[in-house]
KOLTI-658119 format. One record per atom (N, C-alpha, C): residue number from 1; residue in one letter; chain; atom name; x, y, z. Coordinates in Angstrom, 1 decimal. Example, Ala and Ser with C-alpha at 12.3 -4.5 7.8 and 13.67 -1.06 7.14 Angstrom:
BEGIN
{i:1, aa:A, ch:A, at:N, X:13.2, Y:-5.7, Z:7.8}
{i:1, aa:A, ch:A, at:CA, X:12.3, Y:-4.5, Z:7.8}
{i:1, aa:A, ch:A, at:C, X:13.2, Y:-3.3, Z:7.8}
{i:2, aa:S, ch:A, at:N, X:12.8, Y:-2.2, Z:7.1}
{i:2, aa:S, ch:A, at:CA, X:13.7, Y:-1.1, Z:7.1}
{i:2, aa:S, ch:A, at:C, X:12.9, Y:0.0, Z:7.9}
END
This chain:
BEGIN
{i:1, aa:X, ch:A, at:N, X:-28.3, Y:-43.5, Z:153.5}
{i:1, aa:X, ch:A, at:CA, X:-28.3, Y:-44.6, Z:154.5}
{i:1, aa:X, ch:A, at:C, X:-28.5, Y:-45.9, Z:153.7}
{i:2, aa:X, ch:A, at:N, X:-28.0, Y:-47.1, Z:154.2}
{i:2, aa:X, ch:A, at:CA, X:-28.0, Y:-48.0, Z:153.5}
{i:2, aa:X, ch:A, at:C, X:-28.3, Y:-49.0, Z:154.4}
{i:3, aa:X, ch:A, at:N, X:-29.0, Y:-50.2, Z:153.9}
{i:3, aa:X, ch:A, at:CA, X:-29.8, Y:-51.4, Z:154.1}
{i:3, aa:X, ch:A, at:C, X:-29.3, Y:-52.6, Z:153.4}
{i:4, aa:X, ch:A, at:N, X:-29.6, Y:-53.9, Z:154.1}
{i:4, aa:X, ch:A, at:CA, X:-29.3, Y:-54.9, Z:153.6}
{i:4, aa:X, ch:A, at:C, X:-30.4, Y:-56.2, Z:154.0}
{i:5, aa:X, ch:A, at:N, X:-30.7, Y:-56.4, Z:153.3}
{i:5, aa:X, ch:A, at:CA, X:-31.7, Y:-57.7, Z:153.7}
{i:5, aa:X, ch:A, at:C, X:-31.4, Y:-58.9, Z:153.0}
{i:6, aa:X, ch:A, at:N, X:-31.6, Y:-60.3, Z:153.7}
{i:6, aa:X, ch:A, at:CA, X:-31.5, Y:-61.2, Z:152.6}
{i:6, aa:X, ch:A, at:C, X:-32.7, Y:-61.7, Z:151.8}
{i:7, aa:X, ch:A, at:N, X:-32.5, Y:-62.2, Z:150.7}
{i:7, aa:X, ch:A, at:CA, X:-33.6, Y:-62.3, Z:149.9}
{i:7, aa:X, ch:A, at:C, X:-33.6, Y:-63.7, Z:149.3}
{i:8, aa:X, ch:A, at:N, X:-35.0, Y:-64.1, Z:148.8}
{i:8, aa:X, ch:A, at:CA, X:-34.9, Y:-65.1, Z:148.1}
{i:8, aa:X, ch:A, at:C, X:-35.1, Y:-65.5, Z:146.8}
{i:9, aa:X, ch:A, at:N, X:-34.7, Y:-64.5, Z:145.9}
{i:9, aa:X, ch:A, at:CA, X:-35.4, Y:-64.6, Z:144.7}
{i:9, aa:X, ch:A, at:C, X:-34.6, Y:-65.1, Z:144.1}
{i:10, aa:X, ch:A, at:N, X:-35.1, Y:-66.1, Z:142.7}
{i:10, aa:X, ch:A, at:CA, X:-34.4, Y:-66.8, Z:141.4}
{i:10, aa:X, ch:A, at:C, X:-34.5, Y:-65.7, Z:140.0}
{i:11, aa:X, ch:A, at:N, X:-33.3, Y:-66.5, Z:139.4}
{i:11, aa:X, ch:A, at:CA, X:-34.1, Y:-66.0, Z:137.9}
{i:11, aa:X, ch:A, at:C, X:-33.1, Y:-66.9, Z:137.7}
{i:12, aa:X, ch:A, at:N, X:-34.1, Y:-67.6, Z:136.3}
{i:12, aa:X, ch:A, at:CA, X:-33.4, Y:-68.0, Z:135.3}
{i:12, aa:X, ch:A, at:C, X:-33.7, Y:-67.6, Z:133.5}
{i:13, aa:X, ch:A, at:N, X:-32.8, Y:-67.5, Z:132.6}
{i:13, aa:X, ch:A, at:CA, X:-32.6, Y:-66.7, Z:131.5}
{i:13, aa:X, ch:A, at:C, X:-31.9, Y:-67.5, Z:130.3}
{i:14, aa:X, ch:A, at:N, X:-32.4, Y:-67.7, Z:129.4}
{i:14, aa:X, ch:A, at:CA, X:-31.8, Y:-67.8, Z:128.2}
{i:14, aa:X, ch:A, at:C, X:-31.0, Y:-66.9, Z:127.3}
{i:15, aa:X, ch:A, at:N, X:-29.6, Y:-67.1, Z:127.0}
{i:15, aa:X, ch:A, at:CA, X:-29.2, Y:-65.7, Z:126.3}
{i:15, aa:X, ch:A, at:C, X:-29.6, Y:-66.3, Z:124.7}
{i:16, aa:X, ch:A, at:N, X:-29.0, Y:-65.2, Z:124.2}
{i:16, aa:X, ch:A, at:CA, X:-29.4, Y:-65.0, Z:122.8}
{i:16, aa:X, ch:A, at:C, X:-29.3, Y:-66.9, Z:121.7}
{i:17, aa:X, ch:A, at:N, X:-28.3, Y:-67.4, Z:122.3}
{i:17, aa:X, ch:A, at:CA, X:-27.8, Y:-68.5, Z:121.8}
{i:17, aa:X, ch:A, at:C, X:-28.7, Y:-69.8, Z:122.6}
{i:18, aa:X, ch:A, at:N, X:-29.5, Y:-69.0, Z:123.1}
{i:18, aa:X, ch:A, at:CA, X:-30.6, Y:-70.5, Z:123.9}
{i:18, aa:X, ch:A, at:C, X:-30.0, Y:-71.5, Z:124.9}
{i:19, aa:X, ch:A, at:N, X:-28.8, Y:-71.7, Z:125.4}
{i:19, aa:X, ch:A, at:CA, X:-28.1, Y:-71.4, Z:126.0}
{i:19, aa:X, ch:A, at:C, X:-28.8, Y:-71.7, Z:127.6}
{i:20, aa:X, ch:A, at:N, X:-29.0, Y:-72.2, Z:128.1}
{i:20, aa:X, ch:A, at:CA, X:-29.5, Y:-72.1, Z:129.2}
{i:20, aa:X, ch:A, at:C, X:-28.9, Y:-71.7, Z:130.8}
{i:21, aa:X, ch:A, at:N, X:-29.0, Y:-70.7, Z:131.0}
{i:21, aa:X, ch:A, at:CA, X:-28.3, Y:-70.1, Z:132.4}
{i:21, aa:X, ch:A, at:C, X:-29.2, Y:-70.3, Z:133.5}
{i:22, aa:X, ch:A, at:N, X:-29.1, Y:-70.5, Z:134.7}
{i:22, aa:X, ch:A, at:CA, X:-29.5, Y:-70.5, Z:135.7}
{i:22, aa:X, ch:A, at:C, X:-28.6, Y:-69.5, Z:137.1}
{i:23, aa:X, ch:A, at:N, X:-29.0, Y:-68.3, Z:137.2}
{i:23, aa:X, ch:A, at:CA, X:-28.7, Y:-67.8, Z:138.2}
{i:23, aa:X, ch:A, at:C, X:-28.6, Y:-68.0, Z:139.8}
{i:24, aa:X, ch:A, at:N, X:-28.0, Y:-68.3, Z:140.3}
{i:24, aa:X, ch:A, at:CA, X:-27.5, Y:-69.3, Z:142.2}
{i:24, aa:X, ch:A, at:C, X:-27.4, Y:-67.9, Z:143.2}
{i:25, aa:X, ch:A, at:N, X:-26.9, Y:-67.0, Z:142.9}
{i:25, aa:X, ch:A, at:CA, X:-26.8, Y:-65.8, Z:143.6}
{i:25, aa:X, ch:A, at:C, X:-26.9, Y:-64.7, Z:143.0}
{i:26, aa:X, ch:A, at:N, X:-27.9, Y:-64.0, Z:143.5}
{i:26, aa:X, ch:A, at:CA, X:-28.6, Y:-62.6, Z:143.3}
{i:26, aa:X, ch:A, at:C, X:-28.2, Y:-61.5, Z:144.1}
{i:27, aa:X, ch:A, at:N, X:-27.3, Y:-60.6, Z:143.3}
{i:27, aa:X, ch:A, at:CA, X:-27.4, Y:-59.4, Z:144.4}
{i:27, aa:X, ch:A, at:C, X:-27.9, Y:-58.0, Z:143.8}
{i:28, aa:X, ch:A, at:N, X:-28.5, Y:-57.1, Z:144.2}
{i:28, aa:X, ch:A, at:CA, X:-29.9, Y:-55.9, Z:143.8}
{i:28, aa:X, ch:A, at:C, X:-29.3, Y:-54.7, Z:144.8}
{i:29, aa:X, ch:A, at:N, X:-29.1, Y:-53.7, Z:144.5}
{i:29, aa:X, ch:A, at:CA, X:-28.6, Y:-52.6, Z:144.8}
{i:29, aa:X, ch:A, at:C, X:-29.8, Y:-51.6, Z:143.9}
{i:30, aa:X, ch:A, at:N, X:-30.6, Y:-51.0, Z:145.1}
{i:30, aa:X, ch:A, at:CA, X:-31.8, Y:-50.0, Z:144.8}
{i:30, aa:X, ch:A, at:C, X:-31.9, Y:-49.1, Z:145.3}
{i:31, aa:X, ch:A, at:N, X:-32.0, Y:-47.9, Z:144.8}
{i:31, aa:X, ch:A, at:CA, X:-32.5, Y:-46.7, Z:145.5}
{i:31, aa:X, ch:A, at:C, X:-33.6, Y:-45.9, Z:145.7}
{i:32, aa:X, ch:A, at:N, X:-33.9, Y:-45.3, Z:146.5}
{i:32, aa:X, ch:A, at:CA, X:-35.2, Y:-44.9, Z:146.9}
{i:32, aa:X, ch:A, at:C, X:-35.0, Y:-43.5, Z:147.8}
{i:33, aa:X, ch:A, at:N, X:-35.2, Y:-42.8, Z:146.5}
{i:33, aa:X, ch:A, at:CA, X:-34.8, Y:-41.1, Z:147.7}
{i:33, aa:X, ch:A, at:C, X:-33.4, Y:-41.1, Z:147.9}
{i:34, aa:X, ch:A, at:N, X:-32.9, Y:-40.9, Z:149.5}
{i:34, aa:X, ch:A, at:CA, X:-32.0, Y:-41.4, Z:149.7}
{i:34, aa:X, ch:A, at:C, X:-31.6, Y:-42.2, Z:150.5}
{i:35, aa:X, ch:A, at:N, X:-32.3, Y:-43.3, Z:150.4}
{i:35, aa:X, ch:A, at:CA, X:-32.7, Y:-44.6, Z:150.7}
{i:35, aa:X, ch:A, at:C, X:-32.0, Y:-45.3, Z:149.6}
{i:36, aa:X, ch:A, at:N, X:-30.8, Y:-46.2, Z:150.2}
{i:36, aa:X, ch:A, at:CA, X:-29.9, Y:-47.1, Z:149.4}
{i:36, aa:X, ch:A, at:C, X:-30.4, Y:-48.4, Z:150.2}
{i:37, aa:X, ch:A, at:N, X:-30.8, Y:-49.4, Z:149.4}
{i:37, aa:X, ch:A, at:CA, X:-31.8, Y:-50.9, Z:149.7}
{i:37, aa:X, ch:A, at:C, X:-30.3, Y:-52.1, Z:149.2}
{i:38, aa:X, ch:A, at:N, X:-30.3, Y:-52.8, Z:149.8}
{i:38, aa:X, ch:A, at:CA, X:-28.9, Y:-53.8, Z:149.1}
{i:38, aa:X, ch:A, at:C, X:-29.5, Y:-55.0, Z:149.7}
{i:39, aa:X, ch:A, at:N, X:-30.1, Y:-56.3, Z:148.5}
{i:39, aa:X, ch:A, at:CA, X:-30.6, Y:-57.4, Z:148.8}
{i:39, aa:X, ch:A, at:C, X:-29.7, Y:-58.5, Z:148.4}
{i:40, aa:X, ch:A, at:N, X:-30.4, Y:-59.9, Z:148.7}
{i:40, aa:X, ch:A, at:CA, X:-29.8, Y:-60.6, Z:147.6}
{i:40, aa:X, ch:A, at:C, X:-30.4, Y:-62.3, Z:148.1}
{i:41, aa:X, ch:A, at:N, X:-30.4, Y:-62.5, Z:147.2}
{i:41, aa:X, ch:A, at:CA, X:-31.2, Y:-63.9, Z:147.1}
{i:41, aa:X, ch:A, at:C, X:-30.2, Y:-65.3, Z:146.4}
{i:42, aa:X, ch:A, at:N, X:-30.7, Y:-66.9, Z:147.1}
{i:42, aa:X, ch:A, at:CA, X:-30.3, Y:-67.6, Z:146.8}
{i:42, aa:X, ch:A, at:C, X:-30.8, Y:-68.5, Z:146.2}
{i:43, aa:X, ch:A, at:N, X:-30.1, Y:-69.1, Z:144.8}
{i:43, aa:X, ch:A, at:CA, X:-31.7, Y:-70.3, Z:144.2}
{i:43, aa:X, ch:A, at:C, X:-32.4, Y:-71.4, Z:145.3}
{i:44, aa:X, ch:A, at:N, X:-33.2, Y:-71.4, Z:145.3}
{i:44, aa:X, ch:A, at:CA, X:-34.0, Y:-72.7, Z:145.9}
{i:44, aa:X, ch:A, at:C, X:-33.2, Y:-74.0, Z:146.2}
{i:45, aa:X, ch:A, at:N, X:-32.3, Y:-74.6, Z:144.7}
{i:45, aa:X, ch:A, at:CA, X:-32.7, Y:-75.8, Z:145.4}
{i:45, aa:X, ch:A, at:C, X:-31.0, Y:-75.6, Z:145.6}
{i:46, aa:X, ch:A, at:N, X:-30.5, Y:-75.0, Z:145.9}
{i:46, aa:X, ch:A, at:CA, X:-28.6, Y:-74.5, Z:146.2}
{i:46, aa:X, ch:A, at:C, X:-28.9, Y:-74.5, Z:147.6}
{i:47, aa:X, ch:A, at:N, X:-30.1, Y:-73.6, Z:147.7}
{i:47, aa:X, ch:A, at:CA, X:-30.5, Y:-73.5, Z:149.9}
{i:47, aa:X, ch:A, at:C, X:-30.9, Y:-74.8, Z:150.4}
{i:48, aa:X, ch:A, at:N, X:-31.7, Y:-75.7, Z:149.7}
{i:48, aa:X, ch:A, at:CA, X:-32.0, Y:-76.8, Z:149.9}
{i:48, aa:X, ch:A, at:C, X:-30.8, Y:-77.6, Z:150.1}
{i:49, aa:X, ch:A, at:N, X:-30.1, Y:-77.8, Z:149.1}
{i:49, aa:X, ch:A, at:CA, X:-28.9, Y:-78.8, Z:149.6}
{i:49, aa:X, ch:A, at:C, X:-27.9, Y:-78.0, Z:150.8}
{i:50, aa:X, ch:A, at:N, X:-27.5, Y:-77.3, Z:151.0}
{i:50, aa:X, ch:A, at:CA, X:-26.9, Y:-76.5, Z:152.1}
{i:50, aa:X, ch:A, at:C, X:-27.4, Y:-76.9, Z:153.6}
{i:51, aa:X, ch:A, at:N, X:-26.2, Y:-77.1, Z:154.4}
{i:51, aa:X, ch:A, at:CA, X:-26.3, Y:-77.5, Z:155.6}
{i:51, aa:X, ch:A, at:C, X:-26.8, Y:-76.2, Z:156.2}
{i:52, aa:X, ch:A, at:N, X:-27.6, Y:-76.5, Z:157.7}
{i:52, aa:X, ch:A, at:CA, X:-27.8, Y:-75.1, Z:158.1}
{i:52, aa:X, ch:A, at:C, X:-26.7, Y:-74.9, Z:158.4}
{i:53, aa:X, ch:A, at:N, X:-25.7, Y:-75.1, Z:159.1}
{i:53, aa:X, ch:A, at:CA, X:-24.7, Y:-74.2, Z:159.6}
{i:53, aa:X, ch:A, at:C, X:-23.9, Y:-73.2, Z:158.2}
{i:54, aa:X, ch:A, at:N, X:-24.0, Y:-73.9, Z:157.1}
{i:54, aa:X, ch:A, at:CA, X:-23.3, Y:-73.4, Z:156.1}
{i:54, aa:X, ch:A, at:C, X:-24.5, Y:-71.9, Z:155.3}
{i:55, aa:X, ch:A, at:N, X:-25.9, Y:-72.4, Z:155.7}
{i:55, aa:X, ch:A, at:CA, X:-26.5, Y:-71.3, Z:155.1}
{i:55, aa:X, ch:A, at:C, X:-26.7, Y:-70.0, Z:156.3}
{i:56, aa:X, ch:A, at:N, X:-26.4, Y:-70.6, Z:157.1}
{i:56, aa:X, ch:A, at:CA, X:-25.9, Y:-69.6, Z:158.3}
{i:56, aa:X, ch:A, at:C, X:-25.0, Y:-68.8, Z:158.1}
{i:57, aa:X, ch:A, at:N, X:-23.7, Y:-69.0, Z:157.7}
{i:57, aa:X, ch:A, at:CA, X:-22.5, Y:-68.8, Z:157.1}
{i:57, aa:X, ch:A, at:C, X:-22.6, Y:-68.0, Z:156.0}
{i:58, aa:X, ch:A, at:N, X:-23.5, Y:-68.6, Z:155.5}
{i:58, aa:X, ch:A, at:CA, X:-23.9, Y:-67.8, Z:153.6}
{i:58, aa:X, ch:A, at:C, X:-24.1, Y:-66.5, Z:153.9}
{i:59, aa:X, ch:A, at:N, X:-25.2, Y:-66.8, Z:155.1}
{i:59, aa:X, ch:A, at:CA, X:-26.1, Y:-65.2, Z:155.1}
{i:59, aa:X, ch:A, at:C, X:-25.6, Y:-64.8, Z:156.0}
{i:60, aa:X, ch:A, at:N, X:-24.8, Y:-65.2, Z:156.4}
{i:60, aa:X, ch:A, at:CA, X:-23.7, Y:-63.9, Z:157.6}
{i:60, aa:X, ch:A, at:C, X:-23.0, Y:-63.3, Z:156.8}
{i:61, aa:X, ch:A, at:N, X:-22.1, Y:-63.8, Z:155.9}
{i:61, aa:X, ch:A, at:CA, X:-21.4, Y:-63.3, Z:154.9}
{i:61, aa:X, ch:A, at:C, X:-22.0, Y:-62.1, Z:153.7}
{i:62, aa:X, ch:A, at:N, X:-23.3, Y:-62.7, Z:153.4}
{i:62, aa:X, ch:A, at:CA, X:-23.4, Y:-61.6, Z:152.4}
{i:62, aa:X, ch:A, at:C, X:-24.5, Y:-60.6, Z:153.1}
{i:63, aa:X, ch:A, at:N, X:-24.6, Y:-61.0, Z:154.2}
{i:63, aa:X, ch:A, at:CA, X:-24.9, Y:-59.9, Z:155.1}
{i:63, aa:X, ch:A, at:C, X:-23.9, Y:-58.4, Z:155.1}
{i:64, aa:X, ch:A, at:N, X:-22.9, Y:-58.9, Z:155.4}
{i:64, aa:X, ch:A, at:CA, X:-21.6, Y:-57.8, Z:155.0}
{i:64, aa:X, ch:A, at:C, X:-21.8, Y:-57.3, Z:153.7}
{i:65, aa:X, ch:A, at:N, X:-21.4, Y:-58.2, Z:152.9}
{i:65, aa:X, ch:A, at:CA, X:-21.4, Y:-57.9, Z:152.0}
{i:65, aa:X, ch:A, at:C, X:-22.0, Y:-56.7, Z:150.7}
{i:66, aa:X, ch:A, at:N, X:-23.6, Y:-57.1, Z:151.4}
{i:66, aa:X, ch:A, at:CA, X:-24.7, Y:-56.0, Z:151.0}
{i:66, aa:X, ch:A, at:C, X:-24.4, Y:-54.9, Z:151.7}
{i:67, aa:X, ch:A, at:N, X:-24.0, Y:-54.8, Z:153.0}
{i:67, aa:X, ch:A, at:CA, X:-23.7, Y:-53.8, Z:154.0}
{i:67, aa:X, ch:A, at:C, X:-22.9, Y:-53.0, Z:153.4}
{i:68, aa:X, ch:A, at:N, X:-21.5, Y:-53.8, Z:152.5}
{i:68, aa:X, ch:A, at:CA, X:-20.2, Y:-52.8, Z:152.5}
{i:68, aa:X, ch:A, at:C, X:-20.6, Y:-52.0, Z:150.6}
{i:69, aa:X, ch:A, at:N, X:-21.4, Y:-53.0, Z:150.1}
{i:69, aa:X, ch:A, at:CA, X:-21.5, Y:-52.5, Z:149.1}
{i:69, aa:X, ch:A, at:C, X:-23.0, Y:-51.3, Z:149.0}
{i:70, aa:X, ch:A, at:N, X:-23.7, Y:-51.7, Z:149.6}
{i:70, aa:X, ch:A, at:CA, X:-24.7, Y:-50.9, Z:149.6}
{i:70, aa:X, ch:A, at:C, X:-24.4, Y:-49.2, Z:150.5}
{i:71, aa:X, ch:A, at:N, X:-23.1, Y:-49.2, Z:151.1}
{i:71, aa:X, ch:A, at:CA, X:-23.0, Y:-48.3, Z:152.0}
{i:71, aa:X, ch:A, at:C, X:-22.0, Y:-47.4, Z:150.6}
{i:72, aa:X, ch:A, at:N, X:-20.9, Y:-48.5, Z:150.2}
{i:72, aa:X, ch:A, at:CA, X:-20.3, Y:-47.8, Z:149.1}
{i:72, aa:X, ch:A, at:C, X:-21.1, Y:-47.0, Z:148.0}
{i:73, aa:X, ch:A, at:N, X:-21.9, Y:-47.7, Z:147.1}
{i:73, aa:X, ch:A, at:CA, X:-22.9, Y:-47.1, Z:146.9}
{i:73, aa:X, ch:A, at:C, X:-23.9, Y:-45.7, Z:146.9}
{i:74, aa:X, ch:A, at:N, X:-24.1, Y:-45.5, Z:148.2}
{i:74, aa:X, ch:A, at:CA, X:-24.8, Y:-44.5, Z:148.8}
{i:74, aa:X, ch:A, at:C, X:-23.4, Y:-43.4, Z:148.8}
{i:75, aa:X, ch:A, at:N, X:-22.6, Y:-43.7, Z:149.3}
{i:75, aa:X, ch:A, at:CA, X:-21.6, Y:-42.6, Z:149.0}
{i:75, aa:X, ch:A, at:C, X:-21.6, Y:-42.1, Z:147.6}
{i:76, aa:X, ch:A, at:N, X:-21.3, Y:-43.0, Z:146.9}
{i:76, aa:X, ch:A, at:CA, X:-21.4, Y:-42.2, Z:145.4}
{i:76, aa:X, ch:A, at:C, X:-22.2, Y:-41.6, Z:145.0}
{i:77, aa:X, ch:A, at:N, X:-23.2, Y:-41.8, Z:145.0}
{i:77, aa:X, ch:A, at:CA, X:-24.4, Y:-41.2, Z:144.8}
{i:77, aa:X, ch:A, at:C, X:-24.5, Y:-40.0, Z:146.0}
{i:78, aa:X, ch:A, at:N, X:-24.6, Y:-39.9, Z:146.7}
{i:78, aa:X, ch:A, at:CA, X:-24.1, Y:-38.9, Z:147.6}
{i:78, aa:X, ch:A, at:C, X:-23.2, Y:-37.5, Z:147.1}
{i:79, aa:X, ch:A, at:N, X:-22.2, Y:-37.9, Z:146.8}
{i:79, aa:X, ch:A, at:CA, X:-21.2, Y:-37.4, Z:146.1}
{i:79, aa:X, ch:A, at:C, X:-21.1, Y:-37.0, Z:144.6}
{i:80, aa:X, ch:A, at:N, X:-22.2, Y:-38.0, Z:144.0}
{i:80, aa:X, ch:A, at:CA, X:-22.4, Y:-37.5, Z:142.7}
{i:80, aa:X, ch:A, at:C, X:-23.6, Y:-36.5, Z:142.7}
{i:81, aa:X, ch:A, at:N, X:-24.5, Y:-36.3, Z:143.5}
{i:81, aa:X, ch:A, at:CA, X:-25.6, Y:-35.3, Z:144.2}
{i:81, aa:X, ch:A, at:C, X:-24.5, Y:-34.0, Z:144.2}
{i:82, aa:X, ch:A, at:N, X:-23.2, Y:-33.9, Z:145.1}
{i:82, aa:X, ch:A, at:CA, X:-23.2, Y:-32.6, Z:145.6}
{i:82, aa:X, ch:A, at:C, X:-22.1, Y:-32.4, Z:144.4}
{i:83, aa:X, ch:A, at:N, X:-21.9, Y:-33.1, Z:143.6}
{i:83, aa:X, ch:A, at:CA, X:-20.7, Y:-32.2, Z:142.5}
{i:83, aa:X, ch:A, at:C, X:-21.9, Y:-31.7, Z:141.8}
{i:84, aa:X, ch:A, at:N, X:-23.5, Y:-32.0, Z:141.4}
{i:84, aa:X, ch:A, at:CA, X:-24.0, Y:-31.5, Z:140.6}
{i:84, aa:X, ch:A, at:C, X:-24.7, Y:-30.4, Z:141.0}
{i:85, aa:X, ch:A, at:N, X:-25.0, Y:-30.2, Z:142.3}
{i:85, aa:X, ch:A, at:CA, X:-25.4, Y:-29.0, Z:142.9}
{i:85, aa:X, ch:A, at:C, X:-24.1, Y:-28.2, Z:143.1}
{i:86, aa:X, ch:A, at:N, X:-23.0, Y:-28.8, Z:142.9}
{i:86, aa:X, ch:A, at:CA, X:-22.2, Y:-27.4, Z:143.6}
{i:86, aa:X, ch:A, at:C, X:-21.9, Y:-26.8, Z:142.0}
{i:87, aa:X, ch:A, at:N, X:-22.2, Y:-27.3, Z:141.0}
{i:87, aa:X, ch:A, at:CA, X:-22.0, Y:-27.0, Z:139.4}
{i:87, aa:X, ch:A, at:C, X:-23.1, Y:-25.9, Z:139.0}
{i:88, aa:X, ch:A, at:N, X:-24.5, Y:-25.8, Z:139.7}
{i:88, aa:X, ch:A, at:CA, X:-25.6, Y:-25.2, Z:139.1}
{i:88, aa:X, ch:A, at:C, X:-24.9, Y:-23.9, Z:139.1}
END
C-alpha cells in the first residue's frame, strides 16, 4: 500500500569540493513492513516566494507524483518478495 504526504523538510550539503548546494525539492520513498510512505518537501524560502495558487499547484502535482511513484515502488518490492519466496 502506498502513501503520500507533503512535507517540509530542507537540507542543505557541501560536497567534497566545498561547493555549496542547497537542496529546493525533496523527495523520500520509505518502507515500513509493507507499508510504502512517499513524502516530499520544499525549501522554505522557494515556499515563501511562491504565490498561493502556485503552491497549490506544486502540492497537487507532487501529490501525484509521490502517489505514482510510491505505488510503483511498492510493486517492486512486492514482486521482489514473491521471486524470493517462490526460489526457497
Amino acid at each position: 500500500m502506498a502513501q503520500s504526504n507533503a512535507g517540509a523538510g530542507i537540507t542543505s550539503s557541501k560536497d567534497s569540493t566545498n561547493s555549496a548546494e542547497t537542496e529546493i525539492l525533496h523527495v523520500v520513498i520509505k518502507r515500513d513492513g509493507k507499508l510504502v510512505n512517499a513524502n516530499w518537501g520544499l525549501h522554505p524560502n522557494l515556499k515563501e516566494e511562491l504565490k498561493p495558487e502556485e503552491l497549490k499547484e506544486l502540492t497537487e502535482i507532487m501529490g501525484k507524483v509521490t502517489t505514482i511513484v510510491g505505488k510503483r515502488f511498492a510493486q517492486i518490492l512486492t514482486q521482489a518478495e514473491e521471486d524470493v519466496s517462490g526460489t526457497a
